[in-house]
TORPA-4810 file (N, C-alpha, C, O; in nm, 3 decimals):
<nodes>
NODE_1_5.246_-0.070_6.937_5.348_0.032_6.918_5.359_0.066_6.769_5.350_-0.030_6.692_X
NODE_2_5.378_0.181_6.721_5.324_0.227_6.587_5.516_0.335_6.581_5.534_0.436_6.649_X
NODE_3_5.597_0.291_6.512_5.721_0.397_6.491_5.672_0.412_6.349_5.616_0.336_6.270_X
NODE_4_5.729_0.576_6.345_5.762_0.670_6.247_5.851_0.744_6.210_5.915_0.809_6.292_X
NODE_5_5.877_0.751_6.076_6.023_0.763_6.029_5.987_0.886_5.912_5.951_0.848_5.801_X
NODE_6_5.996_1.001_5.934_5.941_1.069_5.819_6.123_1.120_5.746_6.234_1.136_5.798_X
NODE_7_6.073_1.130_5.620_6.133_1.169_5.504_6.118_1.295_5.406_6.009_1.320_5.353_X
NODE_8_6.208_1.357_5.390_6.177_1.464_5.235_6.239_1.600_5.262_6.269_1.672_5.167_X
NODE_9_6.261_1.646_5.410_6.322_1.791_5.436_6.421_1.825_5.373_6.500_1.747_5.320_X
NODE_10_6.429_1.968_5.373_6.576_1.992_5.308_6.545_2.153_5.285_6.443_2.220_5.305_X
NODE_11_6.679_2.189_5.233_6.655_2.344_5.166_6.614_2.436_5.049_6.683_2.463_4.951_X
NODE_12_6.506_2.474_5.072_6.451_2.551_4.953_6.426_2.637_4.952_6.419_2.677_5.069_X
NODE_13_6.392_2.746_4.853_6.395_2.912_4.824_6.242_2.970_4.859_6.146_2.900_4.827_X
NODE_14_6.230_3.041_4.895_6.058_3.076_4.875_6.006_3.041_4.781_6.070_3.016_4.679_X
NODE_15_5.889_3.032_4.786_5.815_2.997_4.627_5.797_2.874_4.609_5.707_2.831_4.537_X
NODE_16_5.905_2.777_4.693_5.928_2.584_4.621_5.834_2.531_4.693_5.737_2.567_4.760_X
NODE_17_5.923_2.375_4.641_5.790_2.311_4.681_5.883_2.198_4.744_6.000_2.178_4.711_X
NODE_18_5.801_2.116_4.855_5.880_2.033_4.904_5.817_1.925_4.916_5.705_1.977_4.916_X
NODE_19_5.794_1.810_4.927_5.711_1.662_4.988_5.747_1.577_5.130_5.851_1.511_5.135_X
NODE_20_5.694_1.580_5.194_5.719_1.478_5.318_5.682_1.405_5.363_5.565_1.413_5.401_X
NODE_21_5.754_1.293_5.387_5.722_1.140_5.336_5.680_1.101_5.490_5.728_1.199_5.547_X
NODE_22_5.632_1.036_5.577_5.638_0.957_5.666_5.554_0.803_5.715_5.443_0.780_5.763_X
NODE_23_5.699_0.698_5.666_5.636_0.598_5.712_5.634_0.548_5.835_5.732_0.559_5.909_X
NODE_24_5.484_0.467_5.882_5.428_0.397_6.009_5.465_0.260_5.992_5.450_0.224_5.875_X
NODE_25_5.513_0.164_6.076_5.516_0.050_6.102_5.368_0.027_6.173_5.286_0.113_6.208_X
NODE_26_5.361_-0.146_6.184_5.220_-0.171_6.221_5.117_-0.247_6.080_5.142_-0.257_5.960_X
NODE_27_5.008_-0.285_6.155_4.923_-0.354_6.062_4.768_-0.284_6.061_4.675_-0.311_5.984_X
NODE_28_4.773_-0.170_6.189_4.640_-0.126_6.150_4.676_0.027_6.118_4.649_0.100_6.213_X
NODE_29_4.728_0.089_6.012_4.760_0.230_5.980_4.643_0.286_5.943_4.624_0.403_5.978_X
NODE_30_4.558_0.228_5.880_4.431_0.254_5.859_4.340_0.320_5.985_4.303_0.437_5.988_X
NODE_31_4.330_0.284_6.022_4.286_0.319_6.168_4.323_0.424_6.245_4.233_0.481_6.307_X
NODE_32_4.420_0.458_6.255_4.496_0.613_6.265_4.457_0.711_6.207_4.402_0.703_6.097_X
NODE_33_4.480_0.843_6.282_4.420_0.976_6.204_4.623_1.034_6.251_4.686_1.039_6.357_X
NODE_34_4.655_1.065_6.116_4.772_1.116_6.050_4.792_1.258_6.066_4.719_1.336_6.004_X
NODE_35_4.879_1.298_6.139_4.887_1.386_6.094_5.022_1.479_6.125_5.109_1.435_6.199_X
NODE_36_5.035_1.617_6.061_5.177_1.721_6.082_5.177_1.809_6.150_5.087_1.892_6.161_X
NODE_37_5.299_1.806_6.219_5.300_1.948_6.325_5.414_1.997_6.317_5.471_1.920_6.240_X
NODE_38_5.495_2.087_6.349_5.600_2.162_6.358_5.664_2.220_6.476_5.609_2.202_6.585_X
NODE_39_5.761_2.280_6.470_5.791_2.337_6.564_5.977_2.443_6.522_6.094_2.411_6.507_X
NODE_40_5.889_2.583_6.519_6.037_2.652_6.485_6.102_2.704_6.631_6.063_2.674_6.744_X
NODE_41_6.198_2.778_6.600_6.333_2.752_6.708_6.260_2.896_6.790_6.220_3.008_6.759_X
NODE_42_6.273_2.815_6.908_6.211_2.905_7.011_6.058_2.952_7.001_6.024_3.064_7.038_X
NODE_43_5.951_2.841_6.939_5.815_2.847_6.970_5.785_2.707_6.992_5.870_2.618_6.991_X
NODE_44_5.649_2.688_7.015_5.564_2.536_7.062_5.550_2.497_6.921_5.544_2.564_6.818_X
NODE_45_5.547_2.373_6.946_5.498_2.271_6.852_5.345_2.357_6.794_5.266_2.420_6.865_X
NODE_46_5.336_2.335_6.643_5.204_2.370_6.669_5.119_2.245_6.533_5.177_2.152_6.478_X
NODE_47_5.003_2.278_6.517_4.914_2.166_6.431_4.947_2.246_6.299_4.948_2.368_6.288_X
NODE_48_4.981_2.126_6.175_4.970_2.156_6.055_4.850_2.162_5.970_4.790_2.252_5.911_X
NODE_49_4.833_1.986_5.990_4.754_1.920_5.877_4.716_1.818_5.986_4.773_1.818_6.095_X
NODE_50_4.609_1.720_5.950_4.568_1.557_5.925_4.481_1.512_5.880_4.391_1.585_5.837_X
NODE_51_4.473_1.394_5.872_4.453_1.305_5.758_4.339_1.262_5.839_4.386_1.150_5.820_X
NODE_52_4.234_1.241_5.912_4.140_1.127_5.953_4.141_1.005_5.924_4.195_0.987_5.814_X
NODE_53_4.091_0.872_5.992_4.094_0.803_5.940_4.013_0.750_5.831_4.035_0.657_5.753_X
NODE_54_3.895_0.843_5.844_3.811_0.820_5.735_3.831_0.889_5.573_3.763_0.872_5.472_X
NODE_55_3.949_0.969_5.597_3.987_1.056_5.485_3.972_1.193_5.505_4.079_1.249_5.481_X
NODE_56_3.893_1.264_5.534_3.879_1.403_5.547_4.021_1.477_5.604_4.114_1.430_5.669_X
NODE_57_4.001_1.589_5.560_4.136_1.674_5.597_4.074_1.781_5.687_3.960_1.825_5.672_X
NODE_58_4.173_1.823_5.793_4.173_1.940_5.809_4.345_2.030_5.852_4.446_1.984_5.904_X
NODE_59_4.308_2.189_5.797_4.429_2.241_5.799_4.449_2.322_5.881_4.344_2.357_5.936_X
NODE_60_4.587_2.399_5.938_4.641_2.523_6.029_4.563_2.629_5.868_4.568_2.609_5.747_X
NODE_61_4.504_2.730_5.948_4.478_2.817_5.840_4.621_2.887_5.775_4.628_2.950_5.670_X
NODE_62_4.704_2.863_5.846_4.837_2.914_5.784_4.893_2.893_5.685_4.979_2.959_5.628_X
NODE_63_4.811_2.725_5.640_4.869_2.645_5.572_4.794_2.648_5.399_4.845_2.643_5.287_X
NODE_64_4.639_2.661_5.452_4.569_2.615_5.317_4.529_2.649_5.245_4.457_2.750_5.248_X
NODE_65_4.548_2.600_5.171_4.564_2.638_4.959_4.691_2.591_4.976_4.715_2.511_4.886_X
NODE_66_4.777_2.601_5.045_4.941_2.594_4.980_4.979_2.451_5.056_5.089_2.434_5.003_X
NODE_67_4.966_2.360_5.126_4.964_2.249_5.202_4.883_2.145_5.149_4.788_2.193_5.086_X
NODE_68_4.883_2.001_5.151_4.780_1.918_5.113_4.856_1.823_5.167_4.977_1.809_5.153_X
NODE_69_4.763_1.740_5.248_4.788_1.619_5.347_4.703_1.535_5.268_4.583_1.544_5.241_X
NODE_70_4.836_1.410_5.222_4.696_1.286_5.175_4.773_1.120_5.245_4.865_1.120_5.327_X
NODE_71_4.731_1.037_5.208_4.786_0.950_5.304_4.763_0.788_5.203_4.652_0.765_5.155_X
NODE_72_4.883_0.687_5.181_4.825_0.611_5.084_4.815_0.469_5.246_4.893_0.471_5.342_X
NODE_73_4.731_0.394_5.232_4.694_0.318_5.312_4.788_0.159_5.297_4.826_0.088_5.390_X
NODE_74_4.806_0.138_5.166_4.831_0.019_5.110_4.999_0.047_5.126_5.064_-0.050_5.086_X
NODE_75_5.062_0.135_5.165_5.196_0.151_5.206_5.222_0.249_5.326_5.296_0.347_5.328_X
NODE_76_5.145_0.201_5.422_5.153_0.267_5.561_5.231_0.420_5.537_5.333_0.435_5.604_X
NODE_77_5.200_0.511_5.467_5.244_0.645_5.438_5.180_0.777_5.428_5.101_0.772_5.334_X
NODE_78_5.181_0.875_5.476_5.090_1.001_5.484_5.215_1.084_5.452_5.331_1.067_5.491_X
NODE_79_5.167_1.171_5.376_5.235_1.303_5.273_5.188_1.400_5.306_5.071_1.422_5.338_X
NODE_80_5.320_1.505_5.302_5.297_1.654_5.308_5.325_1.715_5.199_5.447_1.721_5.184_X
NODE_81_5.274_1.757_5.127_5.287_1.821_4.923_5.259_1.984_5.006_5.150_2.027_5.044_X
NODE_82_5.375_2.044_5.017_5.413_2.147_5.047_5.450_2.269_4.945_5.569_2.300_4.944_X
NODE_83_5.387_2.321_4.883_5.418_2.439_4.797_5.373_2.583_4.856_5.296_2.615_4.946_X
NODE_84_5.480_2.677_4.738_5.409_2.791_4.752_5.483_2.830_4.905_5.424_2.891_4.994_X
NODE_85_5.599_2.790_4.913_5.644_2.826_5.075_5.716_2.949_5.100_5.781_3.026_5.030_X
NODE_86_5.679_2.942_5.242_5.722_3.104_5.244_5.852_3.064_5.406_5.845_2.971_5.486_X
NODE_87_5.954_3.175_5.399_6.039_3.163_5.497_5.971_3.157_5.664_6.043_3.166_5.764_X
NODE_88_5.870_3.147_5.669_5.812_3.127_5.778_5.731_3.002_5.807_5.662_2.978_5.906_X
NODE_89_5.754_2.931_5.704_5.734_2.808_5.707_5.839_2.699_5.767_5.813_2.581_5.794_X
NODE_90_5.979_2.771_5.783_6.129_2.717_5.799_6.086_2.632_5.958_6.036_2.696_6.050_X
NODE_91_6.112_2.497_5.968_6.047_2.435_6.134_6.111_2.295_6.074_6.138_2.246_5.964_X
NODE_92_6.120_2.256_6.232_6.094_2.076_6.203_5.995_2.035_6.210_5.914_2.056_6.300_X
NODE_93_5.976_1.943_6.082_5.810_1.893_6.104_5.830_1.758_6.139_5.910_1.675_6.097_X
NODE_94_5.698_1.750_6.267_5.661_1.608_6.276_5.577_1.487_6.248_5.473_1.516_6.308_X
NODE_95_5.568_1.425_6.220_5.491_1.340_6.154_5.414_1.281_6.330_5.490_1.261_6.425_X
NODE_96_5.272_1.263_6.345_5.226_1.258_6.455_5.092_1.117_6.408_5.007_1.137_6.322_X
NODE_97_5.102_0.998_6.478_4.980_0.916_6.475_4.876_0.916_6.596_4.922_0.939_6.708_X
NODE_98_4.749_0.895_6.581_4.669_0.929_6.698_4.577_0.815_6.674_4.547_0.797_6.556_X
NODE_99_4.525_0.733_6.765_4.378_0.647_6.769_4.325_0.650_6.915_4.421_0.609_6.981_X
NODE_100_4.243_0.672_6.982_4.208_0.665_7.067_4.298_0.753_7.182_4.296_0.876_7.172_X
NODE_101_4.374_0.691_7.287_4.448_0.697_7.397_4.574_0.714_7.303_4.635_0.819_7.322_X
NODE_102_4.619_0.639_7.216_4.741_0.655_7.139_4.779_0.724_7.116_4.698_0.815_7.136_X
NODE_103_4.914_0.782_7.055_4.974_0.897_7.045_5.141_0.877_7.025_5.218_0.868_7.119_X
NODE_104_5.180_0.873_6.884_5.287_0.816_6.846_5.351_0.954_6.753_5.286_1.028_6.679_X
NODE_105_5.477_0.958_6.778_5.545_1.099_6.715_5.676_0.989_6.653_5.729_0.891_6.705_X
NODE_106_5.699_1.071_6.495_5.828_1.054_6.435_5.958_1.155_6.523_5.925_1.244_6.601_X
NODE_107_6.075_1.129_6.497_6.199_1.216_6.497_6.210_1.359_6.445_6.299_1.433_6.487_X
NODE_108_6.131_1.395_6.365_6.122_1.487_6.301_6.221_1.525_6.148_6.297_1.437_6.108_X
NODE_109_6.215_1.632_6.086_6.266_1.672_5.959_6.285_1.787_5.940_6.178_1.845_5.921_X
NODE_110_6.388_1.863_5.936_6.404_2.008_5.909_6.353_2.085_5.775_6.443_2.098_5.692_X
NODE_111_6.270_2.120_5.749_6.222_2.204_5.635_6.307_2.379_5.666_6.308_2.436_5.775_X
NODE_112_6.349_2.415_5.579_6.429_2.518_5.590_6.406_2.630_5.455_6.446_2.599_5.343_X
NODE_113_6.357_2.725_5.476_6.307_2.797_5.320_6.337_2.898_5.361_6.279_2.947_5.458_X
NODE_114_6.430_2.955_5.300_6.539_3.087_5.251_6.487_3.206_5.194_6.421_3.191_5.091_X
NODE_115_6.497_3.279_5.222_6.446_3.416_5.151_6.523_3.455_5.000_6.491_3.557_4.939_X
</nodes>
């Protein structure tokens, strides 16, 4: 069982920048492919970012240039370095772990960006 607790939402203007923190409990985080999803009010969840477990990234084209998913291993934690945001970025994001059959979701975090 792998819980997640992500961190960093809040309110910002277009243009800012935000970070989002989410830590994994567990001893094999390494092993997990990391990653962010969202979901604004009255659409589906959709894919942000993740992290592989081997490192490689891939992004929502919505996201990149202005998004960067990195993940530190040695403190069970994967980051969302969020700039450059635009009011359509405004969602709760979720912090999502995957290995195999697995499939572990945080609570989520309101990111909220204002015109």
């Amino acid at each position: 069982q792998v819980q997640l607790v992500e961190s960093g939402g809040g309110l910002v203007q277009a243009g800012g920048s935000l970070r989002l923190s989410c830590a994994a409990s567990g001893r094999t985080f390494s092993t997990y492919a990391m990653g962010w999803f969202r979901q604004a009010p009255g659409k589906e969840r959709e894919f942000v970012a993740i992290n592989w477990s081997g490192g490689s990234t891939t992004y929502a084209d919505s996201v990149k240039g202005r998004f960067t998913i990195a993940r530190d291993n040695s403190k069970n934690t994967v980051y969302l370095q969020m700039n450059s945001l635009k009011p359509e970025d405004t969602a709760v994001y979720y912090c999502n772990a995957q290995r195999f059959t697995k499939d572990y979701w945080g609570q989520g975090t309101q990111v909220t960006v204002s015109s």
